[in-house]
N, C-alpha and C positions, 0 to 999 in steps of 0.2 A: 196469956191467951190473946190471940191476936184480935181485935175488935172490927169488925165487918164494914167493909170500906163503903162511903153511899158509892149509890150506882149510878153516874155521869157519864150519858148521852151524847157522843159529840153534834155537835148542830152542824146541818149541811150547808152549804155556804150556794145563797139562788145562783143556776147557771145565767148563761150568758143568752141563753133562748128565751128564757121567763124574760130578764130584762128586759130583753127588747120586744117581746109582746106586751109589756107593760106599757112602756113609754111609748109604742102607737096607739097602745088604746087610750094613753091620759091623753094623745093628739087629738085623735078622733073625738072627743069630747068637748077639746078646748076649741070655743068658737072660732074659726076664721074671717080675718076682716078683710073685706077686697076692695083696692081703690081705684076706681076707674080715672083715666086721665086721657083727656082731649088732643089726640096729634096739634101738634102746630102747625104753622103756615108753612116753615120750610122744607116739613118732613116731608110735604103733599107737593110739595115743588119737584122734591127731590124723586119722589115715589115717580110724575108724572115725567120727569127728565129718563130716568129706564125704560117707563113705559116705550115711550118714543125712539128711544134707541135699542130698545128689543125689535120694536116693529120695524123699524128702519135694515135693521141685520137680516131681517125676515125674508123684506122683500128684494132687498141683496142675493141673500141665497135664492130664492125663489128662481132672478134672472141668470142665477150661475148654472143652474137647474136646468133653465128651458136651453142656454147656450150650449151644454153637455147633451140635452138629448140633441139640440139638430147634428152635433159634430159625432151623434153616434148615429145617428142618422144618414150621414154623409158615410161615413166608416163601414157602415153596412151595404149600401150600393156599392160600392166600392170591393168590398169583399166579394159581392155579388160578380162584381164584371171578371173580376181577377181571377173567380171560379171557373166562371165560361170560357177566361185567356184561357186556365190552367187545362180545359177539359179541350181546348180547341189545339194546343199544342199536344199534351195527348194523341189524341187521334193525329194529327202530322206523326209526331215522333212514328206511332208505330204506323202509322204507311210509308215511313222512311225507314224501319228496320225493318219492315218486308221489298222492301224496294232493293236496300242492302244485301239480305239472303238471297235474291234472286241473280244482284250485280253479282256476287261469291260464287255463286252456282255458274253465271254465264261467264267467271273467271275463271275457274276451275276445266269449263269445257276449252273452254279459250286454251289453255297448258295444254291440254291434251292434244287439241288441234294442232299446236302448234307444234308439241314433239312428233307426232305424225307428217305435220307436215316437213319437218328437219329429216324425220327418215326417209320420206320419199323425196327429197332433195339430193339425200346421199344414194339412195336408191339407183334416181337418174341418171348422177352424176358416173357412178360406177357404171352404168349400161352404156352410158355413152363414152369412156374408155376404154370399156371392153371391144365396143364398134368400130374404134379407130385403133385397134392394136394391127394392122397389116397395111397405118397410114405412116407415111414420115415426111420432113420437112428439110428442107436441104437451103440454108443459109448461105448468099453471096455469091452467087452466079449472076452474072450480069444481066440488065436487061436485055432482051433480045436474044441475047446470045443463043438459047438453044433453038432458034429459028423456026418452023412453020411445023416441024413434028416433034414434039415435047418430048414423046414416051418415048419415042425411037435415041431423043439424044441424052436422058435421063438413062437409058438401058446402058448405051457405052458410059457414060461418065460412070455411072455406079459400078459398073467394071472395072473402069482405067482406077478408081480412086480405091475401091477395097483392096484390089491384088487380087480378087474371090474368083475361082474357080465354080462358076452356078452350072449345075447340070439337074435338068434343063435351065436352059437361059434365062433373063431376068423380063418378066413379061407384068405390062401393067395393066391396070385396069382403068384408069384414070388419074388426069395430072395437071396442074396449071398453077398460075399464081394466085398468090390472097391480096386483094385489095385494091386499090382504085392505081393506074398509072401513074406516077409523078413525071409533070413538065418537065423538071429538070435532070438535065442527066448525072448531074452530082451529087444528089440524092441516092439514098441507101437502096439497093434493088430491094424488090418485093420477094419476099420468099415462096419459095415453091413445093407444093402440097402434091404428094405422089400414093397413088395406094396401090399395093403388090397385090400378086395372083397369090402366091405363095406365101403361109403366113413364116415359115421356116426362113426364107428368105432372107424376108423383114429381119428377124431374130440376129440372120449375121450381117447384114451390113449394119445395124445397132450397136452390134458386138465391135466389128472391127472399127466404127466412128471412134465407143468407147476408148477404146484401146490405143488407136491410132490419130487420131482428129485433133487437132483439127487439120483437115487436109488442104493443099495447095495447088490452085492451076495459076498458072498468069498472073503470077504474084497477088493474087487471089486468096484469102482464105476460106474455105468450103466447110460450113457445120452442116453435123447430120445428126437430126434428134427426132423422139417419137412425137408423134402428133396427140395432144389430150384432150381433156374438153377445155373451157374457161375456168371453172371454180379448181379443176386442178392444177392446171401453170398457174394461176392466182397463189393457189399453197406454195408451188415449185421455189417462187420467186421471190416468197417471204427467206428463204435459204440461202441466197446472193448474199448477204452478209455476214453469214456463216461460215462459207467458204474457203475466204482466206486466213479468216482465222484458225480453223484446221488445217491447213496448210502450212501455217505460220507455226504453229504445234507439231508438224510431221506427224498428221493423224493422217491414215488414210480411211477415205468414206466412198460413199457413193447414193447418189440422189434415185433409190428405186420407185417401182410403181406403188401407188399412186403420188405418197409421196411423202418418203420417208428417208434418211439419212440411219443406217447402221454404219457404227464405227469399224474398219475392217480392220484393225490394229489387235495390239495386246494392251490398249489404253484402258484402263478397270478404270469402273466396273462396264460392263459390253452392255451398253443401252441402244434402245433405238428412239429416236428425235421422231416429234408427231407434229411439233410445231415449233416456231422460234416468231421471234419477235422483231421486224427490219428496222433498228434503230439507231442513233449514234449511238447509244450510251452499251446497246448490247452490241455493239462493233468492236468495244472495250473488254468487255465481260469474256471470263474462262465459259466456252460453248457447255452448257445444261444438259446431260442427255436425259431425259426424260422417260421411265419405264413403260 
């Protein structure tokens, strides 16, 4: 029979909470002794040396202080005036870009005017070709020579010189030279400006200069060409360099009203010339026709 064991309790072992409540409260009990001790001479030496250099930094900063505000002070007038520049250019700027849209607008009429005015230029200039379509010019008759009745000696030469058969006869309506005398008699005559009754007339003695001309009296040679305004002989005579070099090509052409060059060939492609350029380098150049 087994004999009944005593009954042993194990013992809790104090936490580590109790302890330490323990041993502040034996603190708390056990007197404390306090010693008071006397600074010495050099700590007050030393204590009043900071002093002095705290206040010293102080009023260092202090003057760093007022220097920063006058130089924001300065900085702010400053900003002031640059405001005023900024608002007075402004206003320029835009009474300069109203001044602008107005110069555009009086540019823009300016273009127009001025292709108005190129049309009524060309306008002119074709009215006053069409005026003179019954007028011609007859190159290298001597001074003088046709003596005290122009139109009467104008009527036989333009006879004697076409071969033309005119029924009725060739009747003018006014005729003389262009231009001032020259003293000298070995000077170029002045050419002579004739205007017909008939403008059919006109038509063939043009035809047969074309065709026949240049004609010859008295070892004389006699051109016979229409009479135009200035801006159009002006175009005519940009085509004097053109000339030979179609010629030199065996192109055939012919210089029509007002004043254009159509190739009369089978040279492709079949252009007609509106303009040319009177220069050495296009004296060289294969002729441009231009559509």
């Amino acid at each position: 029979m087994l004999g009944n064991k005593p009954n042993h309790k194990p013992t809790s072992k104090p936490s580590r909470k109790l302890l330490f409540s323990e041993a502040l409260h034996h603190k708390r009990k056990t007197p404390t002794t306090t010693t008071t001790s006397t600074p010495s001479s050099s700590t007050e030496s030393t204590i009043m040396s900071d002093k002095d250099r705290i206040l010293q930094e102080i009023t260092t900063f202090s003057c760093c202080i007022e220097g920063m505000d006058a130089s924001i002070t300065s900085l702010t007038l400053e900003t002031k005036s640059m405001r005023s520049d900024i608002t007075s250019f402004q206003s320029r700027v835009t009474g300069l870009e109203q001044c602008m849209g107005s110069l555009e607008v009086q540019a823009t009429m300016s273009r127009d005017k001025d292709q108005d005015l190129l049309y009524l230029r060309s306008k002119l200039t074709d009215m006053e070709d069409r005026s003179r379509r019954d007028y011609i010019r007859l190159h290298g008759i001597t001074e003088n020579e046709e003596g005290p009745d122009i139109q009467a000696f104008l009527s036989s030469t333009l006879q004697k010189l076409t071969s033309l058969d005119f029924d009725p006869s060739i009747e003018l309506q006014q005729a003389h030279r262009i231009g001032p005398k020259c003293s000298n008699n070995s000077a170029r005559p002045r050419p002579i400006i004739a205007c017909l009754l008939r403008h059919n007339q006109t038509c063939q003695i043009l035809q047969a200069a074309r065709n026949h001309g240049p004609f010859r009296i008295d070892q004389y040679d006699i051109r016979i060409t229409a009479d135009y305004s200035k801006e159009t002989n002006e175009r005519r005579k940009a085509f004097l360099a053109l000339r030979p070099r179609l010629r030199q090509l065996e192109i055939k052409y012919g210089l029509f009203d007002p004043a254009r060059i159509p190739p009369l060939s089978e040279y492709p492609p079949a252009r007609v010339i509106t303009s040319y350029n009177n220069t050495a380098q296009a004296r060289r150049q294969r002729p441009i026709f231009h559509p």
